[in-house]
C-alpha positions in Angstrom: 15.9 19.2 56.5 16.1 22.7 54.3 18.5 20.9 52.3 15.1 18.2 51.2 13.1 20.3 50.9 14.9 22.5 48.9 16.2 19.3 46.7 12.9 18.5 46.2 11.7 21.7 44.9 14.3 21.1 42.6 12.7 17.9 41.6 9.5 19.2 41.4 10.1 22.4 39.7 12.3 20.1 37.0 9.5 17.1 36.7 6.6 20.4 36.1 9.3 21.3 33.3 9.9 18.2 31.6 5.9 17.8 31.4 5.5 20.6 30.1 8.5 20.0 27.2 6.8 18.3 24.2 8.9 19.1 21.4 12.5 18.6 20.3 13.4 21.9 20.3 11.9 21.9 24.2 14.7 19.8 25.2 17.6 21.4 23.4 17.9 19.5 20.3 18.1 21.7 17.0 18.5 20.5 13.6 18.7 22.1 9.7 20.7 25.3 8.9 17.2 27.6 8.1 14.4 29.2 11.0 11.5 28.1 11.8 8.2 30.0 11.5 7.0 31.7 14.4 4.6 28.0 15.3 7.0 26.0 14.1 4.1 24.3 12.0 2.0 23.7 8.7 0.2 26.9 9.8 3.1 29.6 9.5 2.5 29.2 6.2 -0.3 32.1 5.5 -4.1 30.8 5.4 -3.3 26.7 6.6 -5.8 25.8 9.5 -5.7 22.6 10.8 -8.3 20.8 13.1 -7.9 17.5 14.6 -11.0 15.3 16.5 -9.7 12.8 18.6 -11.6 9.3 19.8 -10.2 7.5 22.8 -13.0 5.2 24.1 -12.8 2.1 26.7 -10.1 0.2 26.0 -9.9 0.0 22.6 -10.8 3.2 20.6 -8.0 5.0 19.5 -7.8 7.0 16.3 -9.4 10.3 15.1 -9.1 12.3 12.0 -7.0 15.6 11.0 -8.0 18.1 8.6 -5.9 20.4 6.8 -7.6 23.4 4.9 -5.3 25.1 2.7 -6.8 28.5 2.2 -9.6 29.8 4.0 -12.0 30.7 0.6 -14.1 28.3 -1.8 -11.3 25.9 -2.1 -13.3 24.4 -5.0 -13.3 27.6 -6.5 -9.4 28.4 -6.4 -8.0 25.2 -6.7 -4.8 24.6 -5.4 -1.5 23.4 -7.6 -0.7 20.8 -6.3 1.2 16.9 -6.8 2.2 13.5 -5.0 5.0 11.6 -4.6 4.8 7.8 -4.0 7.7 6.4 -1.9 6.0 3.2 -1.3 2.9 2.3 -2.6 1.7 0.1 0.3 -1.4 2.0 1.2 -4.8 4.0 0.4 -4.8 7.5 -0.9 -7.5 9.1 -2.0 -7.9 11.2 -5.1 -4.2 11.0 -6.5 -4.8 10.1 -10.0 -7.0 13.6 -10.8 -4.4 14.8 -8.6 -1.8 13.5 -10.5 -3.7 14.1 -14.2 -4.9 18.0 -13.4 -2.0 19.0 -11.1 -4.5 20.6 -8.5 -6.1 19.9 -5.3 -10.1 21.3 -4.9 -10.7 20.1 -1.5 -9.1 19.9 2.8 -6.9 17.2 3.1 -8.1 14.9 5.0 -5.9 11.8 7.3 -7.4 9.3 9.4 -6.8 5.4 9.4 -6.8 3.0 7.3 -10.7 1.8 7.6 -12.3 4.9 7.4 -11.0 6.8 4.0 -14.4 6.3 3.2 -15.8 8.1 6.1 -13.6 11.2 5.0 -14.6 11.1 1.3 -18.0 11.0 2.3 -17.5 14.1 4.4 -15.6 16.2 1.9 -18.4 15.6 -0.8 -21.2 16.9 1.9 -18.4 19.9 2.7 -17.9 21.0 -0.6 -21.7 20.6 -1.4 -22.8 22.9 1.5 -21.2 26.2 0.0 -24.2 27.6 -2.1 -21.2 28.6 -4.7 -21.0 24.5 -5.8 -24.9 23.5 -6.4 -24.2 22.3 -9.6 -21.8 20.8 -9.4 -21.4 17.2 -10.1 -17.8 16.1 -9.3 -15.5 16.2 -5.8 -12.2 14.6 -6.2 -11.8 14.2 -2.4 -8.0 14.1 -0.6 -8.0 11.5 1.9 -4.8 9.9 3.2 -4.5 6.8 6.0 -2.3 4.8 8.1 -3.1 1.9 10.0 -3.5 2.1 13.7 -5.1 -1.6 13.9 -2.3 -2.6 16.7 -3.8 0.3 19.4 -7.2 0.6 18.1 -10.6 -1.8 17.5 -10.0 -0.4 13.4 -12.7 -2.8 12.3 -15.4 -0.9 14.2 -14.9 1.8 11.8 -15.2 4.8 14.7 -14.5 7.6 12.3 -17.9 9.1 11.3 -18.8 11.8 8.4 -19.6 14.1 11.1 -15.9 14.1 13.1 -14.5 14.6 9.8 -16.6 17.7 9.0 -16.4 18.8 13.0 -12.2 18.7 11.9 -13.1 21.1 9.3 -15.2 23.3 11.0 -12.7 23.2 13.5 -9.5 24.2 11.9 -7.3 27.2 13.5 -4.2 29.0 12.4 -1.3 28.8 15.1 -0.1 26.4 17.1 -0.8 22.6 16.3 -1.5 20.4 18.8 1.3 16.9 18.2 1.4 13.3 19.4 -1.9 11.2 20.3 -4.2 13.3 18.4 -6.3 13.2 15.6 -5.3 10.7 12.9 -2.2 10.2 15.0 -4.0 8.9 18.3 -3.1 5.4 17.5 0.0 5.2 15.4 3.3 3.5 16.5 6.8 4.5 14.9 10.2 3.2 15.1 8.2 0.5 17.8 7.6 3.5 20.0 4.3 6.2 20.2 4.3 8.4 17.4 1.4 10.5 16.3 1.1 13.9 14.3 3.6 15.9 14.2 4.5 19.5 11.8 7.8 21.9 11.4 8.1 24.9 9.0 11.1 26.9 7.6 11.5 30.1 6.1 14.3 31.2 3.5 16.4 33.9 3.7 15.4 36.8 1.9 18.0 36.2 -1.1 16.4 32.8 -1.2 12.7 34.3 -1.7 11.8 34.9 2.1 9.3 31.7 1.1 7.4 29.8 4.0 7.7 26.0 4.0 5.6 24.1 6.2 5.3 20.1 7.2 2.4 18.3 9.1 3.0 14.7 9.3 1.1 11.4 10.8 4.3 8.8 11.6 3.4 5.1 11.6 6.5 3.6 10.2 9.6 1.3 11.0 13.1 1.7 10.5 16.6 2.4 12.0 15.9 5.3 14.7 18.4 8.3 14.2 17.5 11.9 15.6 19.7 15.1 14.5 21.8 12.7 13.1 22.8 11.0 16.0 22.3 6.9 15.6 20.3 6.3 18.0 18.9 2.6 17.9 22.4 1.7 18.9 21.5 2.4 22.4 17.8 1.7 22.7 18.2 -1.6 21.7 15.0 -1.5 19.4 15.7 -1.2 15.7 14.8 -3.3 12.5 16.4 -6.4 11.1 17.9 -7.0 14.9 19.5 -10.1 15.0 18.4 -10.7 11.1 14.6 -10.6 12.3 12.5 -8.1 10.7 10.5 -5.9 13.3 8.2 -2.9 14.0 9.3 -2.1 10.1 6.2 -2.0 8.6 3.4 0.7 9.1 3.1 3.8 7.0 3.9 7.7 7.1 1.1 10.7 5.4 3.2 13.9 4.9 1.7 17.2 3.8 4.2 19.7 2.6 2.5 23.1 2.0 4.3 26.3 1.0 3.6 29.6 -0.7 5.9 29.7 -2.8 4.9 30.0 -6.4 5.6 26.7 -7.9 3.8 24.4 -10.2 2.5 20.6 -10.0 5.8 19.7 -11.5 8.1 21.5 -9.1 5.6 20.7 -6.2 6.4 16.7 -7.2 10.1 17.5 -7.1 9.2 19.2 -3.7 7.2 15.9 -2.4 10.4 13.6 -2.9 12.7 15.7 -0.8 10.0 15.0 2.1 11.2 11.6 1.8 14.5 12.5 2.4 13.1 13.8 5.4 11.9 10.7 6.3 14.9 8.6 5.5 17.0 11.0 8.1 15.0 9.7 10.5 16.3 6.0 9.8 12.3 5.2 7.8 13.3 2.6 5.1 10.1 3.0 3.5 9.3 -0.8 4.0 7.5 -3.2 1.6 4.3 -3.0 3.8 4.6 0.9 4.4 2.1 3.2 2.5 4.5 6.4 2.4 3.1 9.3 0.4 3.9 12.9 0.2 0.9 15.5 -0.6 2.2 19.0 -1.8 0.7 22.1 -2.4 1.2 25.7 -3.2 -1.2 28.1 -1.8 1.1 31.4 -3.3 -2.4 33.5 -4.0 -1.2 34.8 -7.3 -1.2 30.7 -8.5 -4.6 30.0 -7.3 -6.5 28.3 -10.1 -10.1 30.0 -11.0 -12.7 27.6 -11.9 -14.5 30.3 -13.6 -11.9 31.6 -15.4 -11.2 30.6 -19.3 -7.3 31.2 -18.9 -4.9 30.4 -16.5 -1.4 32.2 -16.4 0.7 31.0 -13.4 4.1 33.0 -12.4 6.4 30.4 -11.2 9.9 30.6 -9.9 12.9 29.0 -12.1 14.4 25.5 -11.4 17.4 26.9 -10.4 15.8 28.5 -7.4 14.1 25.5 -6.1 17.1 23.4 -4.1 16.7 26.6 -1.4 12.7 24.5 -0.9 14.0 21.5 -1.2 16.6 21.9 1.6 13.6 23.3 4.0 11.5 20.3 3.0 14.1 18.1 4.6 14.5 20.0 7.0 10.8 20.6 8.0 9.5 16.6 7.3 12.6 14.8 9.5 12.2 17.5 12.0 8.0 16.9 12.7 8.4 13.3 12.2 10.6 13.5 15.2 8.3 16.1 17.0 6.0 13.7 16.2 7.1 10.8 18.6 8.8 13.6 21.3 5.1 14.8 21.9 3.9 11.4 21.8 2.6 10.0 25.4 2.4 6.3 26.1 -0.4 4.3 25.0 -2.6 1.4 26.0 -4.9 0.2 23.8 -6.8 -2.8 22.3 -6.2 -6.3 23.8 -4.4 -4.5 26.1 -1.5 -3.8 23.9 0.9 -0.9 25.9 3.4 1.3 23.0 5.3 3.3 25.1 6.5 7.1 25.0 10.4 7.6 23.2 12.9 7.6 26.3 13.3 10.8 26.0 15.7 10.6 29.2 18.0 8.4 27.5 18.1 9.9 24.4 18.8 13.5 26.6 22.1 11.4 27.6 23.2 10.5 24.4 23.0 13.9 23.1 25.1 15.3 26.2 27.6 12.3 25.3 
């Protein structure tokens, strides 16, 4: 009898721990050769907030909206060098060709889903226009990425408003950063299982700058599943091009690499195509019908562009000092795409579709194999 009970204590006390483990790291599995920040997220890198709102409703409303603010002054003001990368143009960003023309970003960054980029536009413009420093100006070039979460959510009713996109705002906080069904990741599916939003960081050794680089990401993308480089799909018998039939390939993947190092658009567009190296560690193929885009920024304060300045001199490091970043944006995107599906929970959704949770039990036993 002591024996049960104390075996089921056992159980308990393990079940309490395994709820409470929501990230890959929680369950033993490390990956890259840098550290993480202290958060392990976007926000180790000094100034990043980030506030999510999330919308689960009835049966079928499941998306939301994330906001990341880059620096916590008149972001319109001190503009923030900045590029994109394209991996696959399947989608609807926001803004990237004055991104891409002016190398600089002047507003949060805003993800949501596919239907409602308008929604977040509309809320950066009234943002921006409420600071008493911008009443005259005439022009917001608006950041606003999406993925489509039509398979878990009612997508054409448009849920997103203006005002949960400026409540996101309001909202954002420093620290840690809340992963899996939440904001713009509430109804995303990836690799055929839950994924969601995820974020990592690194930071360089001191002979490599000491620099912070950090990763939020919002995974809705197919592929062939590997984790810490172990393959996976083998043994959970879901993976694309099965049998020769193409499946849960499609979809799309928003990642937001932010660092303060002092780099320029060009570097920071040399920056964004290592994330997809990230994501192609994680088996993503970066499908015809996948939108996969890569927004980076630096937020160094020396680099911050005045609007009301007539000059601009920028101190920027050499090339040859950049493949130190470049590892860590790897490192940093593959590792909160996986967060990303870890802290993912299983979802029911419209028409009564169920996506559920990464097996995290089985994959536990592949890694101890």
């Amino acid at each position: 009898m002591v024996n049960r009970i104390f075996i089921s204590l056992i159980l308990i006390s393990l079940s309490i721990s395994l709820y409470s483990q929501t990230r890959m790291r929680d369950y033993g599995i490390t990956y890259g050769i840098f550290k993480t920040g202290k958060n392990n997220a976007i926000t180790d890198v000094e100034g990043v907030t980030v506030g999510q709102v999330t919308l689960i409703e009835g049966d079928s409303v499941r998306t939301g909206v994330t906001a990341i603010v880059p620096h916590q002054g008149n972001i319109f003001k001190e503009k923030v060098p900045a590029a994109i990368y394209i991996g696959n143009g399947f989608g609807k960003l926001a803004g990237y060709t004055q991104v891409k023309e002016l190398g600089n970003i002047e507003t949060p960054i805003i993800l949501t889903n596919t239907l409602n980029v308008a929604a977040g536009l509309d809320a950066l413009i009234d943002y921006t226009l409420s600071n008493p420093e911008n009443k005259n100006i005439w022009s917001v070039n608006g950041v606003v990425g999406e993925t489509n979460d039509g398979s878990l959510n009612d997508i054409q009713g448009r849920h997103v408003k203006k005002e949960h996109v400026l409540k996101a705002i309001k909202e954002a906080r420093s620290g840690v950063v809340e992963e899996g069904n939440v904001g713009a990741g509430t109804g995303t599916v990836c690799f055929g299982y839950k994924g969601g939003i995820g974020t990592s960081s690194r930071v360089l050794p001191k002979q490599y700058g000491g620099y912070t680089v950090g990763v939020l990401v919002q995974s809705n993308y197919g592929g062939v599943l590997e984790i810490a480089g172990v393959p996976v799909w083998k043994y959970l018998d879901k993976y694309s091009f099965r049998d020769a039939v193409l499946q849960d390939v499609d979809g799309s993947c928003m990642m937001v690499v932010i660092t303060d190092a002092p780099i320029d658009s060009r570097n920071l567009e040399r920056v964004a195509k290592r994330a997809m190296m990230g994501l192609s560690r994680t088996g993503g193929i970066a499908s015809n019908g996948s939108g996969d885009y890569v927004i980076a920024l630096s937020v160094n304060k020396e680099n911050m562009i005045q609007a009301e300045s007539k000059l601009y001199t920028s101190k920027v490091i050499h090339n040859d000092d950049m493949s130190p970043l470049f590892e860590a944006t790897i490192e940093a995107t593959a590792e909160a795409l996986w967060n990303s599906m870890f802290a993912a929970k299983t979802m029911k959704g419209r028409n009564g579709r169920e996506v559920k949770a990464l097996p995290v039990t089985e994959i536990l036993h592949l890694f101890n194999k």
